[in-house]
N, C-alpha and C positions, 0 to 999 in steps of 0.2 A: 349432272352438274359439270360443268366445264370450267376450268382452271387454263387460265394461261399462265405461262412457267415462261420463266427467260432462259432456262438452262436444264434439263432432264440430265440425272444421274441416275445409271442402271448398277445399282446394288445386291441383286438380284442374284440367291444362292451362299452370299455372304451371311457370315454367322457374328456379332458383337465382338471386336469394337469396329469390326472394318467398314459397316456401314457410316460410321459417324468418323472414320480418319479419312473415307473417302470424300463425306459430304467439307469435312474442314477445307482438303486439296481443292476440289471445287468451287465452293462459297468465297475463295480468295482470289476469284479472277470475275466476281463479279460487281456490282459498283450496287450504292445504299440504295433501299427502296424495293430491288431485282430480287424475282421469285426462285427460287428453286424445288424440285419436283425430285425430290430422291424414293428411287423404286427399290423396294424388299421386296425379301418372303420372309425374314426372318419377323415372328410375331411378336418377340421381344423388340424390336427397333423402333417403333411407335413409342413406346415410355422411353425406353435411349436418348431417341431424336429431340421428343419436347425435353425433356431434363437435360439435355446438353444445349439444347438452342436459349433456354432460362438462365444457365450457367455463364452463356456468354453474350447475352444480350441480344440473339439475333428471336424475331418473332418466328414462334412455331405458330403455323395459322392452322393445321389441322393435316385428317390422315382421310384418304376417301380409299374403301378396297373394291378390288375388280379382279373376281375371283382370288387365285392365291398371291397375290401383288397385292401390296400397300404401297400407296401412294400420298407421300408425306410432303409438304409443301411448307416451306420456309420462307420468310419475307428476311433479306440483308439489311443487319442493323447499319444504322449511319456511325460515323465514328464517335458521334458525339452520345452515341447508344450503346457503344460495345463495352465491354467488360474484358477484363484480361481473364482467360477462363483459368477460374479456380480448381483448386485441387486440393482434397480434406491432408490437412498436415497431420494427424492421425497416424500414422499408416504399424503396421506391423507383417514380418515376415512369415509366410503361410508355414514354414518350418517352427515357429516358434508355438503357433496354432496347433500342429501337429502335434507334438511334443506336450503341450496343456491335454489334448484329448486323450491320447495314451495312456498318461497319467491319470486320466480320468478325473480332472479336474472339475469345479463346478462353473463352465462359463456359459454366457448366452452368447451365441451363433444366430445370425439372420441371416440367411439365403436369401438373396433377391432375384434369381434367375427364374425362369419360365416353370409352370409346374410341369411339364412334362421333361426339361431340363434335370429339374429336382427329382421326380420320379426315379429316374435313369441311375443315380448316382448320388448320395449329400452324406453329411457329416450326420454321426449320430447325433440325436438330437436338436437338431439344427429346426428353427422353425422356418417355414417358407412363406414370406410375402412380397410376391414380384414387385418392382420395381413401377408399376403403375397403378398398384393396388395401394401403395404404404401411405399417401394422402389419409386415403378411407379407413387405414386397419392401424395407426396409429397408437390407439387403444389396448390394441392386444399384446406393446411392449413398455417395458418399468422404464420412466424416466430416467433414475435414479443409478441404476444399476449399468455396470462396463457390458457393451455389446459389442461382437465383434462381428462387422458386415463381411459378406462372401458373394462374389458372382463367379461368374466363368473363369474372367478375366483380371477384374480388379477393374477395371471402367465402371460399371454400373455399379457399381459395390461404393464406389467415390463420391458416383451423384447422389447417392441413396443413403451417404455419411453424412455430406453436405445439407440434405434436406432433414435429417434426422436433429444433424444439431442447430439449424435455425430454427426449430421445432421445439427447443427449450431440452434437448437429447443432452446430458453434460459428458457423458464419458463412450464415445463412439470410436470404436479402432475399425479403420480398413485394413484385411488382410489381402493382400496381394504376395504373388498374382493372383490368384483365384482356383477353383476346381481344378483347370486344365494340369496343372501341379499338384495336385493333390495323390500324395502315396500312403496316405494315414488308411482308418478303416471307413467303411463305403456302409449304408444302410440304402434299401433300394425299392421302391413303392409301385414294382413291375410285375 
């Protein structure tokens, strides 16, 4: 398959959110309709990239891989197409998370990062459904009930609020930042 791209972005070794603050630096120097080609390795950046290109109205046209590269390709929305990229008003502080688990409190926890991310490192209890899984595995959490999302970072954790609560989700808290600050206790699937 061959793609012609107006602009290649080598993202290549970067871990979430850097691939998508690079592709935003990028994608503003190029004009509506123009392709862009942003290169990973990170296996997480393919759900990243379409949930942020959704978010803000630019087309995610798809990911072709070659070898350990992914090769993600974005069509620039017009301005009459963009969106002001949203961000879940939600949010709660990963200290205050910490402090509920301690306590041993009764909350749900979503991990939306990579299972082998998860693997490495999560909260007890914490269920794991990446972040291009949760379309599919929506099922597998209560409407009804306060869920508190977690990634690395708190990016993917945002878009994965966002899609939970136009999903009919009523009570979705992002905890941010994510894992990378996390001093609470670790359960580990190594």
């Amino acid at each position: 398959m061959s793609i012609t791209a107006n602009e290649v972005l080598d993202a290549k070794g970067l871990s979430c959110p850097m691939p998508i603050v690079k592709t935003k630096q990028a994608i503003s120097n190029l004009k509506a309709g123009e392709v862009i080609e942003v290169q990973a390795t990170d296996k997480g950046s393919t759900a990243d990239i379409k949930a942020w290109s959704e978010s803000t109205g630019h087309q995610y046209i798809g990911t072709v891989e070659e070898g350990d590269v992914l090769k993600h390709y974005i069509r620039v929305a017009s301005e009459a197409e963009k969106k002001e990229e949203a961000k879940h008003d939600n949010v709660v502080d990963l200290n205050d998370i910490q402090k509920k688990v301690e306590a041993k409190d009764a909350i749900s926890i979503l991990d939306v990062r990579e299972p082998a991310e998860f693997a490495f490192g999560h909260i007890p209890g914490a269920i794991n459904i990446p972040l291009d899984q949760l379309d599919v595995r929506l099922e597998e959490l209560d409407k009804e009930r306060e869920l508190y999302v977690i990634c690395r970072t708190g990016s993917r954790s945002d878009l994965a609020a966002q899609k939970l609560t136009s999903q009919g989700f009523n009570n979705v808290i992002n905890v941010v930042p994510g894992m990378t600050k996390w001093e609470g206790p670790l359960e580990k699937n190594n």
